[in-house]
VEXLUM-668140 format. One line per field, with one value per residue (C-alpha): residue in three letters; x, y, z; residue number from 1. Coordinates in steps of 0.02 Angstrom, whole numbers, plus 50000, padded with zeros to 5 digits. Example, Ala and Ser with C-alpha at 12.3 -4.5 7.8 and 13.67 -1.06 7.14 Angstrom:
% residues 2
residu c(ALA,SER)
u c(50615,50684)
v c(49775,49947)
w c(50390,50357)
num c(1,2)
END
This chain:
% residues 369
residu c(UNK,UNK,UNK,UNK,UNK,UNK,UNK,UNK,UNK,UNK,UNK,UNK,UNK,UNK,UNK,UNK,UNK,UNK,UNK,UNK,UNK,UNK,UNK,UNK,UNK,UNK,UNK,UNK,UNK,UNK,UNK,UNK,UNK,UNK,UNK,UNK,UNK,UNK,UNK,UNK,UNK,UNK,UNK,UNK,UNK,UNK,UNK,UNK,UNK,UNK,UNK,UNK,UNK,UNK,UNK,UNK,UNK,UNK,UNK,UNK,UNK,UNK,UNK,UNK,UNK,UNK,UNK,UNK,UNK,UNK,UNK,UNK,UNK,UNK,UNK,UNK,UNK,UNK,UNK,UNK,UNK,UNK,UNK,UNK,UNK,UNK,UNK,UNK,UNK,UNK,UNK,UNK,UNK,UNK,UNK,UNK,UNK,UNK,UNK,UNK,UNK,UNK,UNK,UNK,UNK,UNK,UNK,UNK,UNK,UNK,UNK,UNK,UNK,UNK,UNK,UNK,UNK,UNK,UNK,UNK,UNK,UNK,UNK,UNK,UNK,UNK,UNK,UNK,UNK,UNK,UNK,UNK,UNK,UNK,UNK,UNK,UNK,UNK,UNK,UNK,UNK,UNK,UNK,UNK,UNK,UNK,UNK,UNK,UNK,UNK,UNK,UNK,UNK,UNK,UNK,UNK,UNK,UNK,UNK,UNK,UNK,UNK,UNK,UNK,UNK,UNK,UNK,UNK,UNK,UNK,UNK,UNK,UNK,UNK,UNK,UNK,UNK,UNK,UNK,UNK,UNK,UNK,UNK,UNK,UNK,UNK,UNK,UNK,UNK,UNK,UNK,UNK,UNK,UNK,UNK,UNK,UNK,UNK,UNK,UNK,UNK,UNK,UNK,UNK,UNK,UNK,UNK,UNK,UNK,UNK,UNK,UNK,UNK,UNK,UNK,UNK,UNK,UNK,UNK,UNK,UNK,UNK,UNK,UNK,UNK,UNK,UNK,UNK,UNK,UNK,UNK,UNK,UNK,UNK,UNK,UNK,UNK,UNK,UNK,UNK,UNK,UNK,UNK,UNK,UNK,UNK,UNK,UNK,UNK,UNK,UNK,UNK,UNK,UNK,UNK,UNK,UNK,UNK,UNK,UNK,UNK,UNK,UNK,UNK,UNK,UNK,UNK,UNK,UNK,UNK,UNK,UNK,UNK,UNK,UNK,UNK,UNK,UNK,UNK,UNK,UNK,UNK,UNK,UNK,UNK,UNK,UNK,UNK,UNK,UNK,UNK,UNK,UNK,UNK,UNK,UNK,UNK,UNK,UNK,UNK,UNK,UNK,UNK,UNK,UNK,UNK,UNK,UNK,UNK,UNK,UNK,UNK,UNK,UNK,UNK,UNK,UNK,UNK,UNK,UNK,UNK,UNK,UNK,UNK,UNK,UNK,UNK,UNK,UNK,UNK,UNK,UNK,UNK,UNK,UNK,UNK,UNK,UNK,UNK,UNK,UNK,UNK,UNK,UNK,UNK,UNK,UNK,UNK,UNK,UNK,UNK,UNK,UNK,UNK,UNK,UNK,UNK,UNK,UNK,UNK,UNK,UNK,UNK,UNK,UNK,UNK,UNK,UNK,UNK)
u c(59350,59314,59133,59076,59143,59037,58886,58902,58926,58756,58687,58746,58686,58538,58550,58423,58279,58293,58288,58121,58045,58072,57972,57847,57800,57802,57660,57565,57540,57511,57356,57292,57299,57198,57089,57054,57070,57060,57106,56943,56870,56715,56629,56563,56474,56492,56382,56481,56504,56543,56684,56733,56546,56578,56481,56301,56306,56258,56267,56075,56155,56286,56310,56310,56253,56353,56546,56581,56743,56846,56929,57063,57142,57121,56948,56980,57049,56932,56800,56898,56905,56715,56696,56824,56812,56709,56714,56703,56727,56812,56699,56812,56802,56647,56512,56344,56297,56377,56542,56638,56752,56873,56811,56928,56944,56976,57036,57109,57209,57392,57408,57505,57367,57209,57217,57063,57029,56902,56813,56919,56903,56864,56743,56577,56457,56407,56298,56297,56146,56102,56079,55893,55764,55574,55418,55298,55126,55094,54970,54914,54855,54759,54768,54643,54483,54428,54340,54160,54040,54193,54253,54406,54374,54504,54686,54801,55008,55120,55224,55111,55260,55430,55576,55634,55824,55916,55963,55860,55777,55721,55651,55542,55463,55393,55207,55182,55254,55145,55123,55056,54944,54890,54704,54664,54538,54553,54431,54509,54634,54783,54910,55076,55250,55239,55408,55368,55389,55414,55299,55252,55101,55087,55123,55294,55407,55549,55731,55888,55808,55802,55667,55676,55587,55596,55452,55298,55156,54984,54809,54682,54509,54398,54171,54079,53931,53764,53827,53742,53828,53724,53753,53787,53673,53764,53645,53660,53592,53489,53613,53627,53506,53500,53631,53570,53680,53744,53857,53885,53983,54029,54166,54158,53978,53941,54007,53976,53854,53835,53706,53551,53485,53289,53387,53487,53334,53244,53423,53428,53570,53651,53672,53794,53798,53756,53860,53826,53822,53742,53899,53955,53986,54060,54166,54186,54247,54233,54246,54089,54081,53929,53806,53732,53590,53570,53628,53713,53912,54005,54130,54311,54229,54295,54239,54134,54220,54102,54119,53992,53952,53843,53801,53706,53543,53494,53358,53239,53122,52961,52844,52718,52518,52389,52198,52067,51897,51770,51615,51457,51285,51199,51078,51250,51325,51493,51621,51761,51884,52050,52180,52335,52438,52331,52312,52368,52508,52534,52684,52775,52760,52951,53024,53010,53172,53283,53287,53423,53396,53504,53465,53383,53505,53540,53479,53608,53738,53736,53607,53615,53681)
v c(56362,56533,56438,56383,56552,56646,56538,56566,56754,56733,56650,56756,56905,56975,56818,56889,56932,56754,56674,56803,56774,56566,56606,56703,56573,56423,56532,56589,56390,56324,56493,56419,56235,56269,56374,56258,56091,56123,55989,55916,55794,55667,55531,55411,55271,55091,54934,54758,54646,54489,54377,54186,54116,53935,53834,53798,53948,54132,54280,54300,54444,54565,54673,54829,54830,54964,55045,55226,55284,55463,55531,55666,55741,55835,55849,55791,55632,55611,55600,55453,55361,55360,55308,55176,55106,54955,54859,54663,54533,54353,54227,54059,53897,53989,53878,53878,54015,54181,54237,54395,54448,54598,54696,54754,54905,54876,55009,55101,55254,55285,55348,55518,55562,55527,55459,55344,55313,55163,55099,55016,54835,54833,54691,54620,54500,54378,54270,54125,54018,53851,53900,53836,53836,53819,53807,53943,53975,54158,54258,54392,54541,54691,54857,55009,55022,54975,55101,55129,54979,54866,54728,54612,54417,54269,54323,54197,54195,54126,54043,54006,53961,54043,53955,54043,54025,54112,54082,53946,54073,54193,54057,54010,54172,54188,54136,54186,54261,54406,54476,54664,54748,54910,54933,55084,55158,55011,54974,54841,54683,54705,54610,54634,54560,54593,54617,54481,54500,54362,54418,54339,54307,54497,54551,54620,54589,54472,54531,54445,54315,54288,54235,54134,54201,54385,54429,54332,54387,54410,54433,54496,54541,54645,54604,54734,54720,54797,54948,55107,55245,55292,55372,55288,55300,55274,55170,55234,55205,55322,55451,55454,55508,55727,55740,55765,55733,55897,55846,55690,55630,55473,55447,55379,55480,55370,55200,55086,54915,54797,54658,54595,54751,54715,54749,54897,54983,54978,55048,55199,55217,55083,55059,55024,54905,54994,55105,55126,55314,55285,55298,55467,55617,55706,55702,55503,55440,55258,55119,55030,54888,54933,54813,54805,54701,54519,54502,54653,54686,54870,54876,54890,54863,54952,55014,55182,55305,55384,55549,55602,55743,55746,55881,55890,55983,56147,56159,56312,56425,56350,56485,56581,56528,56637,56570,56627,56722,56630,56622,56547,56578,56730,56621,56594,56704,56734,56738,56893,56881,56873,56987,56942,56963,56835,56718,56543,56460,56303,56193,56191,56023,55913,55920,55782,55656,55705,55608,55553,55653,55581,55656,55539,55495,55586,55567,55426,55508,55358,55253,55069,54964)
w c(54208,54132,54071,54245,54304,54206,54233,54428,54413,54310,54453,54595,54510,54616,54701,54834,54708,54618,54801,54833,54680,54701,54885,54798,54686,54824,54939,54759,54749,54931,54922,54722,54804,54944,54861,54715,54782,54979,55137,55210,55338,55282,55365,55243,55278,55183,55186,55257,55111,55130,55014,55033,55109,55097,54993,55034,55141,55114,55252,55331,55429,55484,55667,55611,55458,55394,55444,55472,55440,55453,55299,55293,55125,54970,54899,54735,54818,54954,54804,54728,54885,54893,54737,54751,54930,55013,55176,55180,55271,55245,55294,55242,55336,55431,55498,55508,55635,55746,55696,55746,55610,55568,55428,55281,55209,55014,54866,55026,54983,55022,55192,55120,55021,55140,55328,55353,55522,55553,55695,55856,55859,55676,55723,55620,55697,55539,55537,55405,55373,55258,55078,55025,54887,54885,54756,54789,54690,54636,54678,54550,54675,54583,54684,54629,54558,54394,54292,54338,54266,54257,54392,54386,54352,54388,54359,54274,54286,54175,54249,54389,54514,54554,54646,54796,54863,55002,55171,55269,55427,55254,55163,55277,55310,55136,55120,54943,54796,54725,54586,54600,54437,54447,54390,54438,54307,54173,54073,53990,54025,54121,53993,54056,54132,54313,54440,54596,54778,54913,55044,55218,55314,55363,55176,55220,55069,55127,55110,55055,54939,54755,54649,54498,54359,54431,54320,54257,54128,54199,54121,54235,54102,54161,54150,54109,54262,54315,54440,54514,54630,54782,54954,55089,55257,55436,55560,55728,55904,56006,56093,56268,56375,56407,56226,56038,55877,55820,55682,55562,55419,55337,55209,55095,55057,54876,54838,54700,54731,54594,54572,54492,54363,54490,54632,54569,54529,54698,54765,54835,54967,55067,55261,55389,55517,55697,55767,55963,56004,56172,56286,56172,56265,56152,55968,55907,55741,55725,55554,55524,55385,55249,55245,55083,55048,54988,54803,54784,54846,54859,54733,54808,54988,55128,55319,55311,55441,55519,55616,55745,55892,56002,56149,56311,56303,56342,56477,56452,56613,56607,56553,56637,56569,56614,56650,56531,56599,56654,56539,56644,56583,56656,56770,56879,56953,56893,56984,57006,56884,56936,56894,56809,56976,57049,56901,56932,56848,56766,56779,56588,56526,56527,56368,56248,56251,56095,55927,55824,55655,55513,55359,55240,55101,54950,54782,54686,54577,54460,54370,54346,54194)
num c(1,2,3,4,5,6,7,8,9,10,11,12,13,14,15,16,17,18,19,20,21,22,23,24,25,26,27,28,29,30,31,32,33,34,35,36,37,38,39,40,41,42,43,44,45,46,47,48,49,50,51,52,53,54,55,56,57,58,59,60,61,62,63,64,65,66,67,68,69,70,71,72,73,74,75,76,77,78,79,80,81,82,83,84,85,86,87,88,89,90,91,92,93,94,95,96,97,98,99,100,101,102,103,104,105,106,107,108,109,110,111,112,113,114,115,116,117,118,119,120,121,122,123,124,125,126,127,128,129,130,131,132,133,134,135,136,137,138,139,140,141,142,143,144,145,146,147,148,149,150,151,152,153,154,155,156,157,158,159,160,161,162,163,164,165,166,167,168,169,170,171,172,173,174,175,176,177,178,179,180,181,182,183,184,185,186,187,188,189,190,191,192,193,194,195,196,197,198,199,200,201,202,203,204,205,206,207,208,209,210,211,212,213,214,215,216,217,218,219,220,221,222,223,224,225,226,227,228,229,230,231,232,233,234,235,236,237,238,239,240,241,242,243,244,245,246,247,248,249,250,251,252,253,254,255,256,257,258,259,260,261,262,263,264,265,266,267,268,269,270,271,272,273,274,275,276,277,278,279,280,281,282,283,284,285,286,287,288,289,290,291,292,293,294,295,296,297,298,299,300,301,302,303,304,305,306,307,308,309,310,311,312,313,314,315,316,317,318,319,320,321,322,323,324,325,326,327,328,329,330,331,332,333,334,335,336,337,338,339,340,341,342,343,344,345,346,347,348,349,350,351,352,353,354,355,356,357,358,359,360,361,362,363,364,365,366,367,368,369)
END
């Protein structure tokens, strides 16, 4: 008894400063916690997965697409719940077609440590479509310019088809399977292994399918070929009647035309096709194909944009003309001269309608090969 005695009289002594200092060191905590690791509220956003898709099915689409939900807790564990969460949805014994399921939230944390509030119904509209496959060709597609002089011939890809699967409505969509190669400045074969798309008739790439091989090999050589730069000269129409062209310009000003070595030679600029200015009152931009001539193409051919004003004319006073003296042999007698108050006047002749100038083209930048 004397032992336990002693220990309480150890205990009770400056019981009140033990019982402050326990306090002190509670609130020093709670201020270090909050400080370091501090209570927050996040929205994060996950995508709908989808688990169970009976066989010979997949998931062509989901209603939303994605699930916002609230978090509340520490930061340190509201950064492991990010990391760590998902939402999906079970799609056994689902049929072909519209479903409305309830999503899941998976890797959820303990309610204690961070409240997750989610979306009320916690519903997904699925929809589940027939799992196909189909043979499509591809198409080796160079984008860019080769290097001046040079021009792309046939592209070849090995393998030349790729097996497309995924849901029935997505596998229809895609026209072609394309293989993009950059060209842009080569002077010599593009030899490479090339990542395909699955594009459709409008060249958008189709989502949600697979392709099988993912990448081919393609060789696309490139010809040397007879080339020359020169400018390019807009054809226009007479302005409208009372306005004159003020300002023009046509981009792109060069190009690059290739043909027969006798026809490069006579080459000095190439046209347009027309471009009607007659209706123009005003500023007018318009895309005009270039028409080059017979034997010879533009290399990387594109529409001209050509930019044009035009502005009504100025109309002048006509001027005053005086008449010249009279000079009649002595023998008749001459007549008395007017003076300039009374000398008549003649009407100033109409101005002459106005032209279209276009400056004639530019010396070429380039010769021929």
């Amino acid at each position: 008894m004397s032992l336990l005695a002693a220990l309480w009289r150890r205990l009770a002594f400056n019981w009140h400063l033990k019982l402050a200092s326990i306090f002190v060191a509670i609130v020093l905590w709670v201020y270090v916690l909050n400080q370091i690791d501090p209570v927050g509220v996040t929205a994060a956003t996950f995508p709908v997965q989808a688990f169970n898709v009976p066989q010979g099915l997949e998931l062509l689409d989901t209603q939303p697409a994605t699930v916002t939900v609230r978090l509340r807790g520490r930061s340190s564990l509201l950064r492991t719940a990010l990391r760590t969460m998902s939402v999906w949805v079970n799609c056994q014994d689902r049929p072909v077609g519209e479903s409305d399921l309830q999503f899941k939230i998976v890797n959820r944390p303990p309610t204690v440590a961070v409240a997750v509030t989610a979306p009320d119904p916690a519903l997904v509209h699925v929809l589940l479509d027939l799992s196909v496959s189909a043979q499509r060709r591809v198409t080796v597609e160079p984008t860019g310019l080769p290097a001046e002089g040079y021009q792309a011939a046939a592209p070849t890809a090995d393998p030349a088809e790729a097996t497309i699967r995924g849901p029935a409505a997505l596998v229809q969509r895609v026209a072609r399977v394309v293989a993009p190669v950059n060209i842009d400045g080569l002077s010599t074969a593009a030899d490479r292994d090339v990542h395909v798309e699955a594009r459709d008739d409008n060249g958008a790439v189709v989502p949600r399918v697979s392709i099988e091989p993912d990448h081919v090999h393609v060789n696309l050589p490139l010809r040397a070929v007879n080339v020359r730069v020169v400018p390019v000269y807009p054809t226009l129409s007479d302005p409208a009647a009372g306005y004159r062209l003020v300002k023009l310009s046509v981009r792109p000003s060069v190009v690059i035309v290739s043909g027969p070595p006798a026809l490069l030679h006579q080459l000095n600029a190439v046209r347009t096709e027309m471009f009607d200015i007659s209706s123009l009152h005003g500023s007018g931009r318009e895309s005009v194909p270039i028409d080059p001539p017979d034997g010879c193409h533009v290399v990387g051919t594109l529409p001209a944009e050509i930019s044009i004003t035009v502005e009504p004319l100025e109309k002048s006073p006509a001027p005053e003309v005086q008449a010249a003296p009279s000079t009649t042999p002595p023998s008749t007698p001459q007549p008395k001269a007017p003076t300039s108050s009374e000398a008549p006047t003649t009407p100033a002749p109409a101005p002459a309608p106005a032209q279209t100038q276009v400056p004639p083209p530019a010396t070429p930048r380039g010769g021929h090969q």
